[in-house]
PAGUVO-812947 format. One record per residue (C-alpha): z, y, x. Coordinates in steps of 0.25 Angstrom, whole numbers, plus 5000, padded with zeros to 4 digits. Last residue first. Layout:
N
ZYX
...
END
This chain:
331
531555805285
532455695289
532855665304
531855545311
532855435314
533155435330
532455325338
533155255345
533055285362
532155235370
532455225385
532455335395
532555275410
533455345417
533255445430
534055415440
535255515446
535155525461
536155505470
535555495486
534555465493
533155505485
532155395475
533055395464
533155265456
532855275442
531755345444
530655255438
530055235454
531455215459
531755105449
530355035449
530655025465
532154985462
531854865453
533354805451
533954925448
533154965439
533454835428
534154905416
534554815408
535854865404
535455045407
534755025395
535855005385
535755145379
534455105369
535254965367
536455025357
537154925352
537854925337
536754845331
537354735339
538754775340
538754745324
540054805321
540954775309
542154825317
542054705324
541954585316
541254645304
539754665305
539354595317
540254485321
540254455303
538654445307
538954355320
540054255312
538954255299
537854195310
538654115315
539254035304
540353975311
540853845316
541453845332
541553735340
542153715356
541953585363
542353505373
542953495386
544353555391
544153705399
544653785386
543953765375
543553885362
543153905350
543054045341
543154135353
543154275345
541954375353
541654425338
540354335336
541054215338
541454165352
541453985356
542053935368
541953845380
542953905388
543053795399
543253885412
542653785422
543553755435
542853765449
543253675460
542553755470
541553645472
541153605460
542053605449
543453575448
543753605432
542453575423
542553675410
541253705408
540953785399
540253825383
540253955377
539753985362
539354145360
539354205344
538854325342
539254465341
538654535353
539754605360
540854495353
540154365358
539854425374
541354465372
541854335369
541054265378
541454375392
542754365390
543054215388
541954195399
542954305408
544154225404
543454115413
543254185425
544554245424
545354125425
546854155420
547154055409
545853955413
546553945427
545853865438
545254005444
543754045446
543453985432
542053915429
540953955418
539953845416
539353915404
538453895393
538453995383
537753995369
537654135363
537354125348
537054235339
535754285346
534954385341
534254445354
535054545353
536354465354
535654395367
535354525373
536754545373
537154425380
536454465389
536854595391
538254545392
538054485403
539354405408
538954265398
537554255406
538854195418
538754075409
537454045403
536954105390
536254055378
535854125366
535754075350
535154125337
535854065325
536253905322
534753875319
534353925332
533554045337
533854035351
533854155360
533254175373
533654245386
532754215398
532654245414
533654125418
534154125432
533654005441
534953895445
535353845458
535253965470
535654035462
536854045453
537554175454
536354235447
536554155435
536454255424
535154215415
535654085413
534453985408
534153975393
533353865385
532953855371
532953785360
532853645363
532753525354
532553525339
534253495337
534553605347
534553625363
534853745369
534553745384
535453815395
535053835407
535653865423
534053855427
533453785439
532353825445
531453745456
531653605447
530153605442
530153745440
531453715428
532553655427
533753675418
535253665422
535953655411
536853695400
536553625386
536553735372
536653635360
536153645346
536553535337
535953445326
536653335332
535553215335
534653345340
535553405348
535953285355
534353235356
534253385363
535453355372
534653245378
533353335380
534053445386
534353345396
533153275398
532353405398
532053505390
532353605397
532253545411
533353495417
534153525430
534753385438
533953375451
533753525454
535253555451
535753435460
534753515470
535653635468
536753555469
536453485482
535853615489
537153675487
538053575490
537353575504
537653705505
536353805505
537253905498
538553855497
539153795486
539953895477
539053905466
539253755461
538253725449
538553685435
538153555431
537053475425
537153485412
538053575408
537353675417
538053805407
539153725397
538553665383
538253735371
538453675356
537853715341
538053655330
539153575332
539753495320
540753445327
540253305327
539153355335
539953435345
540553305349
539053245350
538853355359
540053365367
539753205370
538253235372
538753355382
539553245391
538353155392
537453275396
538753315408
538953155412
537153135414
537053285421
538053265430
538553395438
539753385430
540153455418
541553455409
541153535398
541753655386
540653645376
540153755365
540153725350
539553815338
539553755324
538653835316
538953875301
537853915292
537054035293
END
């Protein structure tokens, strides 16, 4: 594969949609006389991350949640439309935050949309977003994007902690993981925040377990909202061993990295660490026990026996799943 130029913005966002879309064309022709082939943008860049420490019910509450209902996009839409004549003019491929629209309005989405030269690609909403109701509708889809610069997967912030996610990303033959984040400091201190050495952590080791590359791009806001809250920066770019190739503090701008992806993965995969490809090296028939879902459904539970019907310790019974088949011995 020839060489991809990857680039991942740190950015100043307000809750404007018109001063935060102006910003990202001037990253955008910046990345273009870069040579930039591929570029993400920050989680809600469009419109603006959300405060979660209004109260229920508030009156600042209802406000931004209906600010929300006024501003979120469709996909495509005016928005994604703009940046789509930007990837188009620049032959570029660019991941924008945003808050998506759908049900006529009823659900709002924490979205990203991947955008290249022929138009959209593909759409992902945050899967782990819990934490944000009552504004934005978790997502129930994973996909990955076959692309002319390598398969590629998008994630959301606080998705970054699952590991299992990630994972399923790998299996499903990504090389790519594009994140967008808005990913905030409890403290004022980038030297001794934990919140933020935790993204460090949990990037480079996401890249490392599955061998592939992940591109991270922040907020880096200090002040915000109503706590005052200061954004960690850290736009960086990992290769395929969990190295951090490109990296911003907390100023704006852009990261860039130039590699051949694709030879960066296989050298990830067969000499890096020890030569081994931790990929072929899993063993999924013992990982049951990751997905299993019985303690959500406890009637189906107690009638498979996994939940013992008497008071008291009780050992369940396990589910047997398939094993590999053993080669057949010679006569």
């Amino acid at each position: 594969m020839p060489e991809t130029t990857l680039a991942a913005a740190n950015v100043k966002i307000v809750h404007d949609k018109a001063r935060n879309l102006k910003r990202f064309g001037e990253l955008i022709e910046e990345a273009a006389a870069k040579g930039v082939d591929v570029l993400v943008l920050p989680e809600m860049g469009l419109q603006g991350y959300a405060d979660f420490a209004l109260g229920m019910g508030s009156k600042p509450a209802v406000e931004q949640k209906q600010y929300y209902y006024r501003e979120a996009e469709t996909i495509p839409g005016p928005s994604t439309d703009h940046i789509a004549a930007l990837a188009r003019r620049h032959g570029m491929t660019i991941q924008l935050g945003l808050a998506e629209r759908s049900l006529h309005g009823n659900a709002i989405y924490n979205s990203t949309a991947l955008i290249g030269p022929g138009g959209l690609v593909g759409i992902y909403r945050k899967t782990h977003n819990t934490f944000e109701f009552p504004y934005f509708s978790p997502g129930e889809e994973i996909p990955v994007f076959r692309t002319p610069h390598g398969t590629l997967a998008s994630i959301i912030c606080y998705d970054l902690a699952f590991p299992e996610l990630i994972r399923a990303y790998a299996v499903k033959g990504a090389e790519v993981v594009l994140m967008s984040t808005a990913w905030p400091m409890r403290g004022h201190d980038r030297a001794t925040d934990y919140h933020g050495f935790a993204m460090d952590l949990a990037a480079q080791s996401n890249a490392f377990f599955n061998q592939f590359w992940l591109v991270v791009s922040n907020h880096c806001e200090k002040g915000a909202y109503s706590q005052g809250v200061d954004y960690y920066g850290g736009s960086q770019i990992v290769d395929p061993t969990g190295k951090v190739v490109a990296y911003l503090a907390d100023e704006e701008g852009l990261v860039t990295h130039t590699a051949d992806l694709e030879a960066e993965i296989l050298a990830s995969r067969t000499e890096a660490f020890f030569g081994l490809n931790l990929l072929m090296d899993r063993r999924p028939e013992l990982y049951g026990d990751v997905v299993d879902e019985s303690h959500r459904y406890p009637h189906e539970a107690l009638a498979r026996g996994r939940i013992a019907p008497q008071q008291g310790p009780a050992e369940p019974a396990l589910d047997r799943r398939p094993r590999l088949a053993k080669p057949a011995r010679p006569a």
